[in-house]
Structure formats: structure tokens, C-alpha cells
N, C-alpha and C positions, 0 to 999 in steps of 0.2 A: 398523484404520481402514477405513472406508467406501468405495468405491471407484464409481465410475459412467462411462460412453461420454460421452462430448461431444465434438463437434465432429472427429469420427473418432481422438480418441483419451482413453485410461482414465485420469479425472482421482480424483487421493488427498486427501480433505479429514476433515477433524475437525468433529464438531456437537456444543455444549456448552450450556449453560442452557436458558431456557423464556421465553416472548416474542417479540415481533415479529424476523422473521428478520433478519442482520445480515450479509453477508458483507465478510470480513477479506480484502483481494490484499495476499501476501508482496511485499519489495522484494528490487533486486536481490541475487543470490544464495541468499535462504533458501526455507524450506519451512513449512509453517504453522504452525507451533510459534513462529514470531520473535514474533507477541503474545500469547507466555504471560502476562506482566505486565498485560495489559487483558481478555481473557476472563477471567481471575480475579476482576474489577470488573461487566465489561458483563455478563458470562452471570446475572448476579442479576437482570437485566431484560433481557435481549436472547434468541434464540437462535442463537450467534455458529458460524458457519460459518466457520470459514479452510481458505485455500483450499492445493493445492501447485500452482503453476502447472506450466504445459510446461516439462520440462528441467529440473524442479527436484526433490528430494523422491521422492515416489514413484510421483508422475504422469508417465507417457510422456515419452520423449525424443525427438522427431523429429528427422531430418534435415531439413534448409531454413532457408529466412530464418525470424527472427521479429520482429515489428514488435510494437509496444503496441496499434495496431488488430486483431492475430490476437491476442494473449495475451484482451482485452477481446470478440472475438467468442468464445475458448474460455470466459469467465465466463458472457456471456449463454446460452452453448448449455447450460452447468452447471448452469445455476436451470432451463431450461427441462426438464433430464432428472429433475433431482429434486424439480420441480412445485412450485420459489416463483415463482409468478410477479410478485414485486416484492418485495423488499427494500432495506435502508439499505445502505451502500454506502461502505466507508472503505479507505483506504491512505495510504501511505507511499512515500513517492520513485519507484520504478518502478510501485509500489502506486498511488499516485495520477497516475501517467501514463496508467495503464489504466483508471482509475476514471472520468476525462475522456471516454476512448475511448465508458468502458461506458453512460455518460450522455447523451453526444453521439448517439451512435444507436441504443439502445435507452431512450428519454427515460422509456417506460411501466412500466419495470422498475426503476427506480431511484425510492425513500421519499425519501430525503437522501442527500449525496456530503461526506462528510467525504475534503479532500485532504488532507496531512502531507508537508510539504517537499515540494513538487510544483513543475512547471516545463511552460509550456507549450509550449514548443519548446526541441532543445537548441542552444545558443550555443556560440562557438568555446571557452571560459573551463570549460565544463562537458565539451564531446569531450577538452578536455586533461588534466580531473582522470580520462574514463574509460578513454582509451586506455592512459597507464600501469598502470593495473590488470589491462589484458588483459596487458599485457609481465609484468608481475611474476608474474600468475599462469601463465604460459607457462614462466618459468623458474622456479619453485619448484612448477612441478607439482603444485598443490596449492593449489585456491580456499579452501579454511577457512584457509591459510597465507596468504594472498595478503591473507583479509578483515582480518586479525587486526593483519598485520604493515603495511599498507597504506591499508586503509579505515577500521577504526575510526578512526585520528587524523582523519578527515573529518568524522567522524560525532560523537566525541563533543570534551567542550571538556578545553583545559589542564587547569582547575579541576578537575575531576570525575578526570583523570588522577593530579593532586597529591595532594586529597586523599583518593580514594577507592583504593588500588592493588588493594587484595583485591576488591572489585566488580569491575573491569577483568577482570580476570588470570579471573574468575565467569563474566563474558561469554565471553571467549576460552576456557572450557573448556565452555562451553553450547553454541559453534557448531562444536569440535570434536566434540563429543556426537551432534550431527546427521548427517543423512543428506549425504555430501559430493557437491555437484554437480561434475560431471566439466569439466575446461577447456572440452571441444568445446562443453559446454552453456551455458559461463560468456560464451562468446564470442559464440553465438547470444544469450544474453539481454541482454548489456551493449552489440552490436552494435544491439538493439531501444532500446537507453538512448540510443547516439547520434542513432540519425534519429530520434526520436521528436519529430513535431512536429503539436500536437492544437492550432496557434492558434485556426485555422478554425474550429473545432468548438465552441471556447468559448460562441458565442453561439445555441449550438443546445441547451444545458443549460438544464435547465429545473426540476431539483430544488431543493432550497434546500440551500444550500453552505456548507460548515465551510471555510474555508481557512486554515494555520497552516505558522507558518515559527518556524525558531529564529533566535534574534535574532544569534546567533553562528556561524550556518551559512557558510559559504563558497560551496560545490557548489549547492545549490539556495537562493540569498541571497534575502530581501528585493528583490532587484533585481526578481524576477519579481510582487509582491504589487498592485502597482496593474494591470498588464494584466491579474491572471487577476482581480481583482472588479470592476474596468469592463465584464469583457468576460462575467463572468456574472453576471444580473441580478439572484438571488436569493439572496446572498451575503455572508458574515460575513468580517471577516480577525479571527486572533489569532494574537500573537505572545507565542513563551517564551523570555521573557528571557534567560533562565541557560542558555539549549540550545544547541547547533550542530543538527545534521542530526538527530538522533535523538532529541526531546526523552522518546519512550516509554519509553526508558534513563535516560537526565540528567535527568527531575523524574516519574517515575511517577506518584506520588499527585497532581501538580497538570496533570498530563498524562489521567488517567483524570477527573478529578473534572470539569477542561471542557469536553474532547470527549463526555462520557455529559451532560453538562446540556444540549449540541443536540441529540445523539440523541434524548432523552426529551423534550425540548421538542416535537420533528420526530413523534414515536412520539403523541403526544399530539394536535397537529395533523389526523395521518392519521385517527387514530381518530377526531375531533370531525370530520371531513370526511366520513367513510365514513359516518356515524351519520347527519349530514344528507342524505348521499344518499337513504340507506333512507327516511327518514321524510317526504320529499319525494315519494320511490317510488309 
């Protein structure tokens, strides 16, 4: 895997298909491998960069606080080392905490801002589903034990439990598989998930915005979907029905089929935009 400096420290990412650049921020806990299931779709038209964030994978672990506005300055500093200077721009729960970040003040860098169960501030209802996750991972020493036996029930729905047990038990030996983040890093990252609060910042985005929630989410509900599109201007909602938190799990194929129709819509846009510049030139 690839390796680069940013932001004084050596960030681990993966580069997959050919097309306008695309980068992927992991949610909490994982490393850039958690959307294998959509670089497998997007990389046929994108070139999808995922990323390993700080503390996570095989990007540096520092000591210190971390916030979603450092996680989001170490992406801007990432594009700037390996000279994209602007790509699309999507994540997932802690993923689209810092996607807000990375929009809100670097507006020049960001094509489009696909968010996926994102939240613009955390609420008392969201610190309580993440503070036990630090307890549990603290006693079973062991964050892939922690995610498996703990978070997924947040993440995905009864349904998909019931009827699917061997996909489950698939997942849970996919993030066994991985590179395991250590507690100290678990703590500093989900410590970033409590204060994480990008209200402010909303109306400083300026990209055109995917914003999607599962319709069976808990953790990051519906409750947040009218503040984050009042509050950014250039902005779609869509909701999956059949999902809780993770619809990239719980409906793949209809999960990849209508976040890549904005991207390409968006990819389309830029190019019709850039074309008219030149030709104005």
C-alpha cells in the first residue's frame, strides 16, 4: 500500500480504478478496506482513494486529542501531498463528520460531499450509544470484539440479522481480518465522535451534497436530516428504507446504484463547468 507525510504524520491509503479522483473517509473504527463493496462499483468510473485515517490501519498513531476538524485537516493535507487538488468527497458516520469538516474549510477542494448517516453535532442520545462502546471495548480489550459484539446491532437491522446469519457472521470475520485498532486509538477516535460539532460550519459548504440516512437508524436517525439540508444549500436527502446505520452493508446494489448516479451526475457537472471555462478563456 502507498504511503505519504501529511499533516506531520505518514498516512496508509489504497488507489483503485481510473477517473475523476474520489476520496473514501473510513468510519469509526476501520481502515480503508470498510468500502470494499463500492470501490468494486465506483472504481469503473471514479479513481477511488480510501483513505486509513490517524489511529487507525496503518496510518500513524499519535498521541493527543483528536477532533473531526484535525482528522479533516489531515485529508486536506493528504490531497495536497499527492497533488489532487479537488476531488468528490464521501463518508460514512465518522466519515461524513469529517467530510463536513473537509468542505466547510477547504470549500476549493471538495467536486461533491456525499454524507452517509452523518450528524451535525453530537446529542446527549448519540454520546450514550458511544460512551458504552468505549466501556465494552476497555473490557474485552479488543475493538474488533467490541465492534462485532456491540456495534454492529447499531448498524445493521433485525431483518438482515434474521434472515441473513452467514453474511453477518462474513462481516464479523472481514473486520477480524483487518488491521485491529488498538483501545488507546479507539478512545481517541470515538472521543473525536463525541464532541464532534460541525453546526456552524454547515452554511459555509458550498459543494452540492448527497445526504442519506437509513430509515432504521437509531445512532445517527432521521432526527438530524432537515437541519443538515436547510443548513446546506446545495443539497439532496435520500433515505434507505430497509437500513439502519449502514446501508453500504444492508442494500449494496441499491446503496452503490444511487450514491454513483450523484457522483456521475456531479462528475458530469464539473466537467461541463471546467469545458466552459476553457472556452470562455
Amino acid at each position: 500500500m502507498p504511503k505519504v507525510k501529511a499533516n506531520n504524520i505518514t498516512m496508509n491509503y489504497d488507489q483503485q480504478g481510473t477517473g475523476e479522483p474520489l476520496i473514501l473517509i473510513p468510519y469509526l473504527t476501520a481502515d480503508h478496506a470498510c468500502y470494499a463493496f463500492q470501490v468494486a462499483e465506483y472504481a469503473k468510473h471514479f479513481t477511488c482513494i480510501s483513505l486509513d485515517l490517524r489511529g487507525t490501519g496503518e496510518t500513524d498513531k499519535p498521541e493527543g486529542v483528536y477532533s473531526t476538524e484535525l482528522l479533516a485537516d489531515d485529508v486536506a493535507a493528504f490531497m495536497r501531498a499527492v497533488g489532487i487538488p479537488k476531488a468528490h468527497v464521501s463518508g460514512l458516520s465518522l466519515g461524513a463528520a469529517i467530510g463536513m469538516w473537509l468542505a466547510a474549510k477547504y470549500p476549493d477542494t471538495v467536486t461533491s460531499l456525499s454524507l452517509h448517516s452523518g450528524w451535525p453535532k453530537t446529542d446527549p442520545f448519540l454520546k450514550a450509544v458511544v460512551e458504552p462502546l468505549q466501556v465494552m471495548a476497555k473490557a474485552l480489550e479488543s475493538v474488533p470484539e467490541m465492534v462485532i459484539f456491540a456495534l454492529f446491532p447499531w448498524c445493521l437491522t433485525p431483518e438482515l440479522y434474521a434472515a441473513k446469519p452467514d453474511y453477518i457472521q462474513s462481516l464479523a470475520d472481514f473486520v477480524r481480518s483487518r488491521p485491529a485498532q488498538s483501545v488507546g486509538s479507539f478512545m481517541q477516535q470515538s472521543n473525536a465522535v463525541i464532541t464532534h460539532d460541525a453546526e456552524s460550519q454547515l452554511s459555509r459548504i458550498t459543494s452540492p451534497t448527497l445526504i442519506t440516512f437509513g430509515r432504521h437508524d437509531v445512532a445517527t436517525s432521521t432526527r438530524f436530516a432537515d437541519r443538515m439540508k436547510h443548513r446546506i444549500r446545495n443539497s439532496e436527502l435520500l433515505i434507505f428504507e430497509a437500513c439502519a446505520h449502514t446501508p453500504i452493508y444492508e442494500k449494496v446494489e441499491e446503496f452503490n446504484e444511487k450514491t454513483l448516479d450523484f457522483l456521475q451526475r456531479h462528475a458530469a457537472a464539473a466537467a461541463a463547468s471546467s469545458s466552459g471555462s476553457v472556452r470562455r478563456g
